[in-house]
BAVEX-210294 format. One record per residue: y, z, x of N, C-alpha, C, CB in turn. Coordinates in steps of 0.02 Angstrom, whole numbers, plus 32768, in hexadecimal, padded with zeros to 4 digits. Glycine has a CB too. Example, Ala and Ser with C-alpha at 12.3 -4.5 7.8 and 13.67 -1.06 7.14 Angstrom:
BEGIN
7EE4818682947F1F818682677F5B818682947F2081C48235/7F90816282827FCB816582AC8002818A82857FE2811E82C0/
//
This chain:
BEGIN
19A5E6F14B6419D8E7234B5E19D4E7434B181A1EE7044B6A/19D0E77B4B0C19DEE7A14AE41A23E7B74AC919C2E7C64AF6/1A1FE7B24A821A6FE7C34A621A6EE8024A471A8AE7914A25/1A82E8254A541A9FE8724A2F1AD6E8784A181AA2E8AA4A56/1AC3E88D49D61B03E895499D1B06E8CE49951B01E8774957/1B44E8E649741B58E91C49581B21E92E49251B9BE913493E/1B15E97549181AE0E98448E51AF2E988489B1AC1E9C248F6/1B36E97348911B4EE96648531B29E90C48281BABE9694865/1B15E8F048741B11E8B5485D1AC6E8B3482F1B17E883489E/1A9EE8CE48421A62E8E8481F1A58E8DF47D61A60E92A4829/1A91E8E947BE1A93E8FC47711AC0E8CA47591AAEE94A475D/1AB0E890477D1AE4E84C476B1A99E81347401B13E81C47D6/1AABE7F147091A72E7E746E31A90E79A46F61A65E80B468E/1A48E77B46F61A58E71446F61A86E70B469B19DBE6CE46F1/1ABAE6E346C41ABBE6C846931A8BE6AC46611AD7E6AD46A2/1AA8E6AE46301A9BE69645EC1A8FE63745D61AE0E6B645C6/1AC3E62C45DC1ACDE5E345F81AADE5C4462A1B03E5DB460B/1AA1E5F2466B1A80E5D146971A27E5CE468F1A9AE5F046D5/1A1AE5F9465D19E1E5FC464B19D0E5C3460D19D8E642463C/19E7E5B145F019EAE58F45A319EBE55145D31A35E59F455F/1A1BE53946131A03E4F5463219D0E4F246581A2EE4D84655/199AE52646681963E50B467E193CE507465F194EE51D46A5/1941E517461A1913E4F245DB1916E4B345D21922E5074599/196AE48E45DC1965E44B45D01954E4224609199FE43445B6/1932E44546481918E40D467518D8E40446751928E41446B5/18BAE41E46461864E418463A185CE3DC4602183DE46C4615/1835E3AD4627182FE36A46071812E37345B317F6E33B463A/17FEE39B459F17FBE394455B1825E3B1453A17C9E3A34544/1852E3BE455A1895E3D7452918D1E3AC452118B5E4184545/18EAE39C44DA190CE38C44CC1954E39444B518F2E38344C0/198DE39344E919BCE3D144CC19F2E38944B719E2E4224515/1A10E3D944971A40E3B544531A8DE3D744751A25E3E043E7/1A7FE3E744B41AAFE42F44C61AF6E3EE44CD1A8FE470452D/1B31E40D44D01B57E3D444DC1B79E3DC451D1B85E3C644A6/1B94E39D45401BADE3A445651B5DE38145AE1BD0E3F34555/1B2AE386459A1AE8E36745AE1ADDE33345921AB3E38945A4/1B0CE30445A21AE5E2AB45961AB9E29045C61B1BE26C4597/1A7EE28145AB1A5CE24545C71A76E22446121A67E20E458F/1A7AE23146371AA0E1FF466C1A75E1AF466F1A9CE22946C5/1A40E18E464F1A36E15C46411A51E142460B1A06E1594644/1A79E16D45E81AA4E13B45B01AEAE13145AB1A9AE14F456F/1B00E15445F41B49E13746121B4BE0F246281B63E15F4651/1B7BE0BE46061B91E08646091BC3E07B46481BACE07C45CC/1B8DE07F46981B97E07A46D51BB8E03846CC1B5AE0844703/1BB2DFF846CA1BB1DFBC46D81C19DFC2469C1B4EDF8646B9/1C0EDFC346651C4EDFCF46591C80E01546711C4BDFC94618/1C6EE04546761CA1E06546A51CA4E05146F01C95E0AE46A3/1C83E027471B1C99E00147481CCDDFD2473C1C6ADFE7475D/1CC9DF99470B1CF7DF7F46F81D38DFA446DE1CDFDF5D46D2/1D3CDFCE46C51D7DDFCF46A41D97E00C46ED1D7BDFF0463C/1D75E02F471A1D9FE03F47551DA6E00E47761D8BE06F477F/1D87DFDC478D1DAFDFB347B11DF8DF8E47841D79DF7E47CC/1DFBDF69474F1E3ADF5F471C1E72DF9A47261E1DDF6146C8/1E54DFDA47231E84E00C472C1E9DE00347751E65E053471D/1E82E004479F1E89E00948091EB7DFDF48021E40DFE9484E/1EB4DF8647ED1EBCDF6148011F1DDF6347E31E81DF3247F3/1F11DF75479F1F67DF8247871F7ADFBF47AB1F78DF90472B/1F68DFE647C31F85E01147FD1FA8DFF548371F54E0364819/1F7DDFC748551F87DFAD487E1FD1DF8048661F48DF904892/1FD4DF6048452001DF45482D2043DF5C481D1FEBDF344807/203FDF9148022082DFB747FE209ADFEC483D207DDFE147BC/2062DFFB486A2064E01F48A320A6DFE748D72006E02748C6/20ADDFC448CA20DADF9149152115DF7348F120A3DF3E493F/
//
């Protein structure tokens, strides 16, 4: 299927931003950009723990 737009859309430019993040998915780049952490250096194993501590006093004051 084909999409047809208005011919105003033509003169609509890529973002800026969306361009600057496909620089940081090329393995030799190293970005400093923020808001792009590492997702191997999120502390999975302790934010499991402390949502369940949180669930569990929910639960507790819920009844």
């Amino acid at each position: 299927m084909k999409l047809k737009f208005a011919n105003r859309m033509s003169y609509i430019k890529a973002s800026e931003i969306r361009e600057i993040l496909k620089v940081t998915e090329q393995e030799d780049v190293i970005s400093f950009a923020g808001g792009l952490p590492a997702p191997e250096l999120f502390p999975i194993d302790e934010i499991n723990q402390m949502t369940q501590i949180v669930l569990k006093c929910i639960l507790c004051y819920s009844f």
